[in-house]
PyMOL CGO cylinders between C-alpha atoms (Angstrom):
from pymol import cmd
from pymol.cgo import CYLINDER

trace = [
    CYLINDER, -131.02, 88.88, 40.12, -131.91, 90.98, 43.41, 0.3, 1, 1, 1, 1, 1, 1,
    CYLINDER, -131.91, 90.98, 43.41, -134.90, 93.21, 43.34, 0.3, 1, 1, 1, 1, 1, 1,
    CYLINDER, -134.90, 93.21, 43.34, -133.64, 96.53, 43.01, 0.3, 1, 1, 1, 1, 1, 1,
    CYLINDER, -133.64, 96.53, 43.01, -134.21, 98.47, 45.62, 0.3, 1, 1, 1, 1, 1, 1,
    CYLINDER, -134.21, 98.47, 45.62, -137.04, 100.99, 46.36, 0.3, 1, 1, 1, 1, 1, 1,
    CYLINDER, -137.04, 100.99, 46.36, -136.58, 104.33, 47.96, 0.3, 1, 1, 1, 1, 1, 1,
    CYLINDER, -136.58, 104.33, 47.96, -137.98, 105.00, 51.43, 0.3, 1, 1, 1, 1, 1, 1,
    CYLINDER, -137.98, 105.00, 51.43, -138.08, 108.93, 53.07, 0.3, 1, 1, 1, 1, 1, 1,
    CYLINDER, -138.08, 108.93, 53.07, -137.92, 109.26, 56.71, 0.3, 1, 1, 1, 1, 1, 1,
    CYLINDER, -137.92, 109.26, 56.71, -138.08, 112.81, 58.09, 0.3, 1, 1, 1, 1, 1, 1,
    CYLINDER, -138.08, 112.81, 58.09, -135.55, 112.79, 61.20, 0.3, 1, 1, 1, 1, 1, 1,
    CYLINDER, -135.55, 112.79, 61.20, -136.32, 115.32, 64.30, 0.3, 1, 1, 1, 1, 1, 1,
    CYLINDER, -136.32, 115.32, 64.30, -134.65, 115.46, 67.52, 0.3, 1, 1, 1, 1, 1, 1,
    CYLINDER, -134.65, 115.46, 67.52, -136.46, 115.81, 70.40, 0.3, 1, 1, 1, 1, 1, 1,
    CYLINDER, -136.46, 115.81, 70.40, -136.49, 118.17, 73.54, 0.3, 1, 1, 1, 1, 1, 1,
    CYLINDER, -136.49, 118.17, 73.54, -134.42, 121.03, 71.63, 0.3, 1, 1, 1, 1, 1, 1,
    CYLINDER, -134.42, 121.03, 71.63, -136.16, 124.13, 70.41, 0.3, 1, 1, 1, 1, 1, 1,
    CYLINDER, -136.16, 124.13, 70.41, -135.56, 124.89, 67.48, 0.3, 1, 1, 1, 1, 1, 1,
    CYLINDER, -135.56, 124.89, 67.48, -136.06, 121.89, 66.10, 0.3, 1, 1, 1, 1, 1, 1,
    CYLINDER, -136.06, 121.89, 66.10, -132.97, 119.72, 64.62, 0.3, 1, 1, 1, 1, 1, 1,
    CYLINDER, -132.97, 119.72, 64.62, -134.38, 117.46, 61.78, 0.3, 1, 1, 1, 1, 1, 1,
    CYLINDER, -134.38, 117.46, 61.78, -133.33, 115.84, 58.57, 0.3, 1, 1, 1, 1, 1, 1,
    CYLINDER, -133.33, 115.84, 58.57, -135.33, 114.75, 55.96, 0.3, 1, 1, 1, 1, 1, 1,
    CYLINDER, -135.33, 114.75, 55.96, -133.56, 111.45, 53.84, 0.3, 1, 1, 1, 1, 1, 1,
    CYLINDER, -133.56, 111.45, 53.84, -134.07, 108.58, 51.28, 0.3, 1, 1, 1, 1, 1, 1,
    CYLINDER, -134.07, 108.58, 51.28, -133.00, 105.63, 52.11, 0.3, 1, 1, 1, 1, 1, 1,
    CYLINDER, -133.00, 105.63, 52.11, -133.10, 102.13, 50.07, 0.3, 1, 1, 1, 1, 1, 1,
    CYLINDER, -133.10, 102.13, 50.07, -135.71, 100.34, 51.54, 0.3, 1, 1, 1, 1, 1, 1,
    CYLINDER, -135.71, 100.34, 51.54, -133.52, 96.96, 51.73, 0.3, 1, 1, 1, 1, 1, 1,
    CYLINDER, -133.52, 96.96, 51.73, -131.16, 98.45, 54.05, 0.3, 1, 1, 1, 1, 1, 1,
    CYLINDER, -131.16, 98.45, 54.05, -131.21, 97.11, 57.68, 0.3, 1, 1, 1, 1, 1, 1,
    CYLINDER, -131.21, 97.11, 57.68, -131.85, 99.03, 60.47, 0.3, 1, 1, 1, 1, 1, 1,
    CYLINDER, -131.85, 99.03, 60.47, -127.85, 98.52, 61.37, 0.3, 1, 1, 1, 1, 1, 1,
    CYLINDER, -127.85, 98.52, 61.37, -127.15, 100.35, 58.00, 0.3, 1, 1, 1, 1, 1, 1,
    CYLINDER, -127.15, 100.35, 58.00, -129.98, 103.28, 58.76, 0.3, 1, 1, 1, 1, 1, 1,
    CYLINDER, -129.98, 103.28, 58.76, -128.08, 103.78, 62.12, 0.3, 1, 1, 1, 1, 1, 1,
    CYLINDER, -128.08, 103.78, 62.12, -124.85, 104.67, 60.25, 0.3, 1, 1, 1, 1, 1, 1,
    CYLINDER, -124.85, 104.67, 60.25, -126.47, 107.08, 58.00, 0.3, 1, 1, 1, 1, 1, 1,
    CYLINDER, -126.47, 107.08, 58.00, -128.58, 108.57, 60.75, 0.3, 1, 1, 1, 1, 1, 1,
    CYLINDER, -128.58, 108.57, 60.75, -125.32, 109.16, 62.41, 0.3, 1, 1, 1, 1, 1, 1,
    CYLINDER, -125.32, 109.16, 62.41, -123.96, 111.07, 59.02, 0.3, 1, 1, 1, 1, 1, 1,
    CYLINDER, -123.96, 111.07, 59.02, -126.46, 113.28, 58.23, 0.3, 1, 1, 1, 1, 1, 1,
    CYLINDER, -126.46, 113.28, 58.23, -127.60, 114.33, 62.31, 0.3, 1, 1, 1, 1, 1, 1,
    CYLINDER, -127.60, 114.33, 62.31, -123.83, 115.50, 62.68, 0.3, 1, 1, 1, 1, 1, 1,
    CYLINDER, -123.83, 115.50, 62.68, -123.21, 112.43, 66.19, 0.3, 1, 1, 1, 1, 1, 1,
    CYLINDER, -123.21, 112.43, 66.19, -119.67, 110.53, 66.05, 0.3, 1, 1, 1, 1, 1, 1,
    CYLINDER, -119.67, 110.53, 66.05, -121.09, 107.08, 66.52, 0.3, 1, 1, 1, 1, 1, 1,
    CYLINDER, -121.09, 107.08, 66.52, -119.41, 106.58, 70.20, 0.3, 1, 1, 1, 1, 1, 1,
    CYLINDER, -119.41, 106.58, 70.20, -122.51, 105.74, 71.91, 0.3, 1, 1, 1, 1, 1, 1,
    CYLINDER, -122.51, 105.74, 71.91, -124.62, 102.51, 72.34, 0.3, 1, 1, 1, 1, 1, 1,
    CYLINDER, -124.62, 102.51, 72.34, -127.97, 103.02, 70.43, 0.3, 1, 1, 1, 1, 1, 1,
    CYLINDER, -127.97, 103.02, 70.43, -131.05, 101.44, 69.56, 0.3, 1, 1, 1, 1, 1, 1,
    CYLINDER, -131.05, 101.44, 69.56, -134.24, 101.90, 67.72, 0.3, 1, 1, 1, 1, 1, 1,
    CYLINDER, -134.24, 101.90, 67.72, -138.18, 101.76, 69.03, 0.3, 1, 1, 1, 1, 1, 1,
    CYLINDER, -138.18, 101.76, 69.03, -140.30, 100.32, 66.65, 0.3, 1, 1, 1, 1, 1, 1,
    CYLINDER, -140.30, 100.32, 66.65, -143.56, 99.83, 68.49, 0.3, 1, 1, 1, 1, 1, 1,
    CYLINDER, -143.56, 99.83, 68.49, -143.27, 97.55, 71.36, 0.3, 1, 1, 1, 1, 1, 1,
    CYLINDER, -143.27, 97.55, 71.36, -139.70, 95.77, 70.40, 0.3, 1, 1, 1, 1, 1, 1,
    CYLINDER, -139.70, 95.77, 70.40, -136.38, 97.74, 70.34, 0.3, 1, 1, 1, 1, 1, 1,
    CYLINDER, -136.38, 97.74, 70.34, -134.31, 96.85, 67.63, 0.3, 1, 1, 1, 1, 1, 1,
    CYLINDER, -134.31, 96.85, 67.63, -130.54, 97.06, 68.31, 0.3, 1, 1, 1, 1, 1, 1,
    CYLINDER, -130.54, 97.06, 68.31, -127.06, 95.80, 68.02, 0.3, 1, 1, 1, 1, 1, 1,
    CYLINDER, -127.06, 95.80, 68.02, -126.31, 92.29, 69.53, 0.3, 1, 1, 1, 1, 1, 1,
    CYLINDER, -126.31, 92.29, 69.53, -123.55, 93.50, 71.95, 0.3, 1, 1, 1, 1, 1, 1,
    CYLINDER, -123.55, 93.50, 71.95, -126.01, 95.79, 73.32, 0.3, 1, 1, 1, 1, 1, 1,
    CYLINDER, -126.01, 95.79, 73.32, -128.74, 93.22, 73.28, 0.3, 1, 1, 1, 1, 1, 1,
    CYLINDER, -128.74, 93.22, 73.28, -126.50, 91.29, 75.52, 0.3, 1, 1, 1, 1, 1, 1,
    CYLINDER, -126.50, 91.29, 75.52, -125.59, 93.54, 77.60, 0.3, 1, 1, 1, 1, 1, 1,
    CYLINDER, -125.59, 93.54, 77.60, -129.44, 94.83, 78.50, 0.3, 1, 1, 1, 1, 1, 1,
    CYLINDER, -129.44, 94.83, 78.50, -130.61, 91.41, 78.36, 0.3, 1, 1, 1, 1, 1, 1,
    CYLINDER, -130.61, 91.41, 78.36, -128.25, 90.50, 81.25, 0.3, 1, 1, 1, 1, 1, 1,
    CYLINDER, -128.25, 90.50, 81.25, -129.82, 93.03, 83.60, 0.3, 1, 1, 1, 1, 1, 1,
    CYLINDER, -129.82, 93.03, 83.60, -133.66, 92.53, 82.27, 0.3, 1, 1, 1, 1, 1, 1,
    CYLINDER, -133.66, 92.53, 82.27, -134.48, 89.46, 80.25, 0.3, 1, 1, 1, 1, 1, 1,
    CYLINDER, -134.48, 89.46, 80.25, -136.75, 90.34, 77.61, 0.3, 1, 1, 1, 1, 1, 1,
    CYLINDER, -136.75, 90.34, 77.61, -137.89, 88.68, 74.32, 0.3, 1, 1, 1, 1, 1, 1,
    CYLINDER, -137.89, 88.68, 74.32, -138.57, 92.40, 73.19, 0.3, 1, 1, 1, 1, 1, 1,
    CYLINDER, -138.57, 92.40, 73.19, -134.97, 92.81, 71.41, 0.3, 1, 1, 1, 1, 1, 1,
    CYLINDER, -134.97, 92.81, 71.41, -134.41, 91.90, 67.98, 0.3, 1, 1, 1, 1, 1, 1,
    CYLINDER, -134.41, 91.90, 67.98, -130.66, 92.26, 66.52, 0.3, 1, 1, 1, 1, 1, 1,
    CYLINDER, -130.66, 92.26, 66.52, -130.68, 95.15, 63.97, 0.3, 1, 1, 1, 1, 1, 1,
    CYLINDER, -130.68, 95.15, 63.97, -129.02, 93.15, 60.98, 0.3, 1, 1, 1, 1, 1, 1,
    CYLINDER, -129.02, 93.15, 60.98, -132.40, 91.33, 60.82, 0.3, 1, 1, 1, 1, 1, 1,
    CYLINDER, -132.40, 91.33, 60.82, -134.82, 94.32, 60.79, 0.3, 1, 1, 1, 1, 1, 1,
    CYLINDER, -134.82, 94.32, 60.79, -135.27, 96.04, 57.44, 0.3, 1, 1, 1, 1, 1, 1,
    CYLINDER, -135.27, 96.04, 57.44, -136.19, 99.51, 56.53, 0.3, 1, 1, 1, 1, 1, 1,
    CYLINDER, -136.19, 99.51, 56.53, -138.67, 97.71, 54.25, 0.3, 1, 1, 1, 1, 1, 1,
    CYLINDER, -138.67, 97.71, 54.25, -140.07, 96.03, 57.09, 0.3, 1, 1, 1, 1, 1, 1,
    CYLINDER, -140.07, 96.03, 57.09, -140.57, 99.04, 59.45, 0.3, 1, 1, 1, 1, 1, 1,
    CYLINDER, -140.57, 99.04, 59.45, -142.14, 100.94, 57.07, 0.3, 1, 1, 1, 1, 1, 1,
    CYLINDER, -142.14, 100.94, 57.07, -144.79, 97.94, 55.94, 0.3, 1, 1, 1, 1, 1, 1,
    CYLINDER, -144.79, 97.94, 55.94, -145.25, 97.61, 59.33, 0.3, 1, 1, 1, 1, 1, 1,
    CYLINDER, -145.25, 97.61, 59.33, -145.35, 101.19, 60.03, 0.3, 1, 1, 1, 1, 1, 1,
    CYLINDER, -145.35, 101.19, 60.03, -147.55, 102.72, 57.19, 0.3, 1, 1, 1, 1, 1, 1,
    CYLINDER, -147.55, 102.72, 57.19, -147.51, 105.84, 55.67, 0.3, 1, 1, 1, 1, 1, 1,
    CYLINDER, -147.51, 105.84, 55.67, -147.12, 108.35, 58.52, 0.3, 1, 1, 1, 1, 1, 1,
    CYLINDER, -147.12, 108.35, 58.52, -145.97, 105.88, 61.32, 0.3, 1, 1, 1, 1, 1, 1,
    CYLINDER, -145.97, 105.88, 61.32, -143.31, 106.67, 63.40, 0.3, 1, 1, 1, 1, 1, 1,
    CYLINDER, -143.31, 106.67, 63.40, -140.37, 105.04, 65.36, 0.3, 1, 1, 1, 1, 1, 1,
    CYLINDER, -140.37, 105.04, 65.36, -137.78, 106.31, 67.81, 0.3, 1, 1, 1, 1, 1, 1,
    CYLINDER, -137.78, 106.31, 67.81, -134.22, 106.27, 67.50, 0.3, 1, 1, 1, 1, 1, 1,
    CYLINDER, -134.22, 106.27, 67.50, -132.36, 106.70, 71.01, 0.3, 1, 1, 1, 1, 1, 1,
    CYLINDER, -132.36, 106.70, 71.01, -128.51, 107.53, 71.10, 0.3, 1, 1, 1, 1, 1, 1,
    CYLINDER, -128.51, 107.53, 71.10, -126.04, 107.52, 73.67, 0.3, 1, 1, 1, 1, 1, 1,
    CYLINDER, -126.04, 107.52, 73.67, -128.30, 106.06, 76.86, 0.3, 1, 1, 1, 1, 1, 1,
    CYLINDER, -128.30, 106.06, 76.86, -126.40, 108.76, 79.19, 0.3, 1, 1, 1, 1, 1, 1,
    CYLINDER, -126.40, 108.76, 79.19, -127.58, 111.82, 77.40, 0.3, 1, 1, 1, 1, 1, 1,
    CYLINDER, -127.58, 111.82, 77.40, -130.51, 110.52, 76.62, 0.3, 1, 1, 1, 1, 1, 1,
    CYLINDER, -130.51, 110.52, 76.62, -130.73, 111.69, 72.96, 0.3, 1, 1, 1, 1, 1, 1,
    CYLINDER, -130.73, 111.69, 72.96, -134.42, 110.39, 71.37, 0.3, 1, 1, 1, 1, 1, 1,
    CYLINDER, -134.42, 110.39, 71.37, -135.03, 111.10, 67.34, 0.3, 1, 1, 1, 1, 1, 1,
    CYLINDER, -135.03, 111.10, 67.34, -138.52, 110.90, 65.86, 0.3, 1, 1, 1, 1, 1, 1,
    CYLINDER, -138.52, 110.90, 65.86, -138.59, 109.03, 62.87, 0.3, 1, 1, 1, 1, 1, 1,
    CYLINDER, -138.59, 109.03, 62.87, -141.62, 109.32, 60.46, 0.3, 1, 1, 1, 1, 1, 1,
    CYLINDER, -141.62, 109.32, 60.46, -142.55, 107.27, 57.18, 0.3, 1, 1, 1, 1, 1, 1,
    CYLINDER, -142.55, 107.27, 57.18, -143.48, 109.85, 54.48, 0.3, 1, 1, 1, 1, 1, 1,
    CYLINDER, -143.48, 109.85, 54.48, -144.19, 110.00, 50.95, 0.3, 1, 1, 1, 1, 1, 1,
    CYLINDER, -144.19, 110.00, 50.95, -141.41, 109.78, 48.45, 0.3, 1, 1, 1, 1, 1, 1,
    CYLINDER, -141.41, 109.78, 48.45, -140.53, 112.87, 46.97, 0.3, 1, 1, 1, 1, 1, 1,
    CYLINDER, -140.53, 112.87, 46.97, -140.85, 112.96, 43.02, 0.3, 1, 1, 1, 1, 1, 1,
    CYLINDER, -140.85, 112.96, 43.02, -137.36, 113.56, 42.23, 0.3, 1, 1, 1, 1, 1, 1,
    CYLINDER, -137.36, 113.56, 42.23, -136.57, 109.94, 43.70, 0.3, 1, 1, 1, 1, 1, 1,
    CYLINDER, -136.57, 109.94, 43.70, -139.64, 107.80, 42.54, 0.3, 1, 1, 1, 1, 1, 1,
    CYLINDER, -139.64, 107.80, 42.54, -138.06, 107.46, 38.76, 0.3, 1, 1, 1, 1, 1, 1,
    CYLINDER, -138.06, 107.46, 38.76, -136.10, 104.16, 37.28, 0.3, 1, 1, 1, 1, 1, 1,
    CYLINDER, -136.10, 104.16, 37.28, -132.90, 105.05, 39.11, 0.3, 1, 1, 1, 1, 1, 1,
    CYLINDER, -132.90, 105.05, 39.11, -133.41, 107.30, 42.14, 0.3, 1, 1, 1, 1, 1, 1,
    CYLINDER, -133.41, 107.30, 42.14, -129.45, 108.18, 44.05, 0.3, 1, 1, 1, 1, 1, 1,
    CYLINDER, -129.45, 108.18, 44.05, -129.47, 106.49, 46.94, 0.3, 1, 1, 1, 1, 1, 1,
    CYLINDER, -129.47, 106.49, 46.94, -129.68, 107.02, 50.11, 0.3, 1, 1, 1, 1, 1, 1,
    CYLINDER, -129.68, 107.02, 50.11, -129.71, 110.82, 50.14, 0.3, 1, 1, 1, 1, 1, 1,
    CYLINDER, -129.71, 110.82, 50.14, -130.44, 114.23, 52.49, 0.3, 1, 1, 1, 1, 1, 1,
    CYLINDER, -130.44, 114.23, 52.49, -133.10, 116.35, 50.86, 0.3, 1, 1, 1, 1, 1, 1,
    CYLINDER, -133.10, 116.35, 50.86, -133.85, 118.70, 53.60, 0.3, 1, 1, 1, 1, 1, 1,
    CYLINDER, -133.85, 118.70, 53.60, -133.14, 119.45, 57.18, 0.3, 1, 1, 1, 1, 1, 1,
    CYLINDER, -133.14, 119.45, 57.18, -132.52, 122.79, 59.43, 0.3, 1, 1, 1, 1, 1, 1,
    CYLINDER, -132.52, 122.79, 59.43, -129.99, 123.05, 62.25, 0.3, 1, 1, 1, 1, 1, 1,
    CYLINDER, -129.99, 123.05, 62.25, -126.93, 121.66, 63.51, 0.3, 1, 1, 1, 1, 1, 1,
    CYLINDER, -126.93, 121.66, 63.51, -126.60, 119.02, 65.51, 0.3, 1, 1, 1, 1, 1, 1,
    CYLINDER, -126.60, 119.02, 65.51, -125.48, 119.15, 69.47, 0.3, 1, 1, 1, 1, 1, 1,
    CYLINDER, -125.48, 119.15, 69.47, -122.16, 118.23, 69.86, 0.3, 1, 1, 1, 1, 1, 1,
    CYLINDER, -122.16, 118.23, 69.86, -120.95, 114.32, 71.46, 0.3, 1, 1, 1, 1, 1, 1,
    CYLINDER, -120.95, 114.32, 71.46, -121.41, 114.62, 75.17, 0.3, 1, 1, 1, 1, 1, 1,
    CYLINDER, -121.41, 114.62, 75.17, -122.61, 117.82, 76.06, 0.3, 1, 1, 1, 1, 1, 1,
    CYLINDER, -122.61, 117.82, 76.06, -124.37, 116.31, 78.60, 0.3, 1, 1, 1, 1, 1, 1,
    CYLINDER, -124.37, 116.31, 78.60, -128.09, 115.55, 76.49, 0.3, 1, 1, 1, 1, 1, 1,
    CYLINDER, -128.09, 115.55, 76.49, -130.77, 118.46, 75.89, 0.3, 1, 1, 1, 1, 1, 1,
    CYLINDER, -130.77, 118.46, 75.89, -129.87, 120.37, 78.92, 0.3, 1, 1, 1, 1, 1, 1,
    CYLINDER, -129.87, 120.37, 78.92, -126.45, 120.58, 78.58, 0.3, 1, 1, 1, 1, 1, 1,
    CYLINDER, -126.45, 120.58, 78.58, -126.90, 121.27, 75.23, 0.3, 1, 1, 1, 1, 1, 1,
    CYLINDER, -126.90, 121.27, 75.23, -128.79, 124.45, 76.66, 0.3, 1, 1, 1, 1, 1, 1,
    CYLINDER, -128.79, 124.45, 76.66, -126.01, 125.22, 79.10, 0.3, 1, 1, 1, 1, 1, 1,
    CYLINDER, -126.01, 125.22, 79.10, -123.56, 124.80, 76.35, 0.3, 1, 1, 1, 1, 1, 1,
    CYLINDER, -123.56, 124.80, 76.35, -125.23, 127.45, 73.54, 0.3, 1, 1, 1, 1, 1, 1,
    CYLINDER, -125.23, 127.45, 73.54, -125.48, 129.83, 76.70, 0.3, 1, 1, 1, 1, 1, 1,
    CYLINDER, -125.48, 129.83, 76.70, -122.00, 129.55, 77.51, 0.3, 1, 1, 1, 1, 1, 1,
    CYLINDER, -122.00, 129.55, 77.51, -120.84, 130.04, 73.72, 0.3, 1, 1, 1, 1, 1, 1,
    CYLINDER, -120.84, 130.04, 73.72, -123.35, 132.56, 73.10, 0.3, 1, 1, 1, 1, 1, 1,
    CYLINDER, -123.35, 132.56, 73.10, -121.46, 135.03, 76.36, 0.3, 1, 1, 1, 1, 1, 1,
    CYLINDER, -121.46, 135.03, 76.36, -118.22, 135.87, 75.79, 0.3, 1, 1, 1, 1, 1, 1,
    CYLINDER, -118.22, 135.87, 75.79, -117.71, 137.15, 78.89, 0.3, 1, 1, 1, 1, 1, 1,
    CYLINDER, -117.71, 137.15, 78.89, -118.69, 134.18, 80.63, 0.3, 1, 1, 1, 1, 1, 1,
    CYLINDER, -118.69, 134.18, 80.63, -116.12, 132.43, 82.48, 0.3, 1, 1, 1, 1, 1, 1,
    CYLINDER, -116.12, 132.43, 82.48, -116.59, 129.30, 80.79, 0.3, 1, 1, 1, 1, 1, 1,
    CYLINDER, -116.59, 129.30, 80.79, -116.37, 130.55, 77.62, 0.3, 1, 1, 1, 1, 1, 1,
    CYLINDER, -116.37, 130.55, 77.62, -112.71, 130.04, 76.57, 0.3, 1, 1, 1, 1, 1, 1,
    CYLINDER, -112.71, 130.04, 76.57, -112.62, 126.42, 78.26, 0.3, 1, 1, 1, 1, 1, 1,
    CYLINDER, -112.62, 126.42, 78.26, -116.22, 125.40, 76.03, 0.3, 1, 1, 1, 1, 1, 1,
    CYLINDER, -116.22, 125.40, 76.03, -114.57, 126.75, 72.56, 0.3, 1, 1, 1, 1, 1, 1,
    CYLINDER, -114.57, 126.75, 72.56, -111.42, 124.65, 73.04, 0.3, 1, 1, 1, 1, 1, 1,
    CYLINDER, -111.42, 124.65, 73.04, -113.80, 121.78, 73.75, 0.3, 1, 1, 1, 1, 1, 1,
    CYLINDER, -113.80, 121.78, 73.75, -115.47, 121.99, 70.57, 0.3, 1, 1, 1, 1, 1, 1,
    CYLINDER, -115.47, 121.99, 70.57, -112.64, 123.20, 68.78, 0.3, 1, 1, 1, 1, 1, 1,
    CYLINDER, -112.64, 123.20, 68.78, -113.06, 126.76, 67.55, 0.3, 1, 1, 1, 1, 1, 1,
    CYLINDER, -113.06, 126.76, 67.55, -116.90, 128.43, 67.08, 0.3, 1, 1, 1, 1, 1, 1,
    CYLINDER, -116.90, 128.43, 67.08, -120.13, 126.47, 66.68, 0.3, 1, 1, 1, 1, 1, 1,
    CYLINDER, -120.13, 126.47, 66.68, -123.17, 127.98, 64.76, 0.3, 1, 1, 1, 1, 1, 1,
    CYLINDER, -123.17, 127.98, 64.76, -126.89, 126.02, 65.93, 0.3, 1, 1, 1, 1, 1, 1,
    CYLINDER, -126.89, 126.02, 65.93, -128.15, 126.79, 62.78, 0.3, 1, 1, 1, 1, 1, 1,
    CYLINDER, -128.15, 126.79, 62.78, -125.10, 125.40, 60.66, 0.3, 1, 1, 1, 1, 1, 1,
    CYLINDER, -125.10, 125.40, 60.66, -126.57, 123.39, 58.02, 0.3, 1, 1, 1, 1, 1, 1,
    CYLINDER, -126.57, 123.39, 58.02, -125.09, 122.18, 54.52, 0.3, 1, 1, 1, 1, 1, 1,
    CYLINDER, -125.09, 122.18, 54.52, -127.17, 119.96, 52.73, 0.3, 1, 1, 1, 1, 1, 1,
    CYLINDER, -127.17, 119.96, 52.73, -124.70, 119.87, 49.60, 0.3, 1, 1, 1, 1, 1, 1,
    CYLINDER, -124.70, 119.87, 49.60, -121.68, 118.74, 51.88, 0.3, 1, 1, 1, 1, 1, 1,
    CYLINDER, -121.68, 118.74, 51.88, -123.61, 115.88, 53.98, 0.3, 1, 1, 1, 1, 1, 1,
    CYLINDER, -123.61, 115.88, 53.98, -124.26, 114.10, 50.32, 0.3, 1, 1, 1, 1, 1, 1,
    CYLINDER, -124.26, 114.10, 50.32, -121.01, 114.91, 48.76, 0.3, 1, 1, 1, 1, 1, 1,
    CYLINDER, -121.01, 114.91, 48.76, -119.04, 113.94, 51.83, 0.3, 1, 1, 1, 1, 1, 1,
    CYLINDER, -119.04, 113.94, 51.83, -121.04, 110.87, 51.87, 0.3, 1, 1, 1, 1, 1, 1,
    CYLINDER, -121.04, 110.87, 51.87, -120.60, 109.86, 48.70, 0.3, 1, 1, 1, 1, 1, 1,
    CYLINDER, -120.60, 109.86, 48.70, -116.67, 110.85, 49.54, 0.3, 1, 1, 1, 1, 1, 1,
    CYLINDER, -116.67, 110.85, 49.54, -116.33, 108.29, 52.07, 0.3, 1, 1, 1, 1, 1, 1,
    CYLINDER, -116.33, 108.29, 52.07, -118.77, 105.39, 50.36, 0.3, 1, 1, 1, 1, 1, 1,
    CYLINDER, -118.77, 105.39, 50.36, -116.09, 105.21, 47.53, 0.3, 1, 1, 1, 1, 1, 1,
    CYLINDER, -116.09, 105.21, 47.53, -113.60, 105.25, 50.19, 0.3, 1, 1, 1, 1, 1, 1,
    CYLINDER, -113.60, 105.25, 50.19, -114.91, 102.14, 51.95, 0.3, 1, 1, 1, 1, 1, 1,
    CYLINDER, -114.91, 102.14, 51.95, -115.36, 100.67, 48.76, 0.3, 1, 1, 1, 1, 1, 1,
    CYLINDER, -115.36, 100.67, 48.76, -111.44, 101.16, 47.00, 0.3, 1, 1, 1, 1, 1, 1,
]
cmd.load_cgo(trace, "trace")
């Protein structure tokens, strides 16, 4: 029978936006770093359309179509495929307080700071829920809006009605966007949602 697994909290923070975007989640530390992606990807707010790939001191930890398709251009024994990199194992390697970067979507140049942090008491009992959001503040920039300075551009136009781009940048995002938009209750519930979904 499989150990069962152990929680593991990561506080989440975007960088180069003010105010600052951040999540705080438990995650089971067996997970890979393939699975943390995917649940990164939930609780930030992104689509998942972009290549990615994680920092964890000096090797970058990614999936093996991307792998292939940096190692073409620069050889490098630096990559390691995701599947085979553990949450366990980053934060063992990592220690209390260590960090690693998570980079999405290599055009806008989105880079998350990921820190290993204590486990919060509700989740250190006999059968902690798994993974789950505890915390965060802010929504999340929308899919290609062109990285942190677009981003910038793209709360000025929304914030200016009588800007001329304003019509044109709310039928891009499809009807009003708050910054601060934030529900913790619906980023677990929806997740649970679509885990039984995958699972029927």
């Amino acid at each position: 029978m499989p150990p069962k697994a152990q929680p593991v909290a990561l506080r989440i923070e975007l960088q180069d936006i003010e105010p600052l975007i951040w999540r705080r989640v438990i995650v089971p530390n067996h997970w890979t770093l393939a699975s943390l992606h995917h649940y990164v990807q939930w609780v930030m707010g992104w689509t998942d359309t972009h290549a990615h790939e994680f920092q964890v001191k000096d090797r970058v930890v990614a999936p093996a179509w991307w792998i292939q398709e940096v190692e073409l251009d620069t050889p490098s024994a630096t990559y390691l495929d995701e599947r085979r990199f553990s949450v366990a194992a980053a934060a063992n390697e990592l220690g209390m307080g260590g960090e690693f970067e998570y980079r999405y979507d290599m055009g806008d140049r989105w880079r998350h700071r990921l820190v290993v942090e204590a486990v919060p008491v509700a989740w250190s009992g006999s059968d902690p829920p798994l993974p789950a959001c505890s915390a965060g503040e802010n929504a999340c920039p929308p899919d290609d809006v062109g990285g942190p300075p677009g981003y910038e551009h793209f709360l000025a136009v929304i914030g200016d009605p009588g800007c001329e781009e304003f019509d044109d940048m709310l039928r891009w995002i499809g009807g009003p966007f708050d910054p601060r938009g934030f529900d913790l209750n619906r980023i677990n519930r929806e997740w649970r949602g679509a885990r039984r979904r995958r699972s029927s």
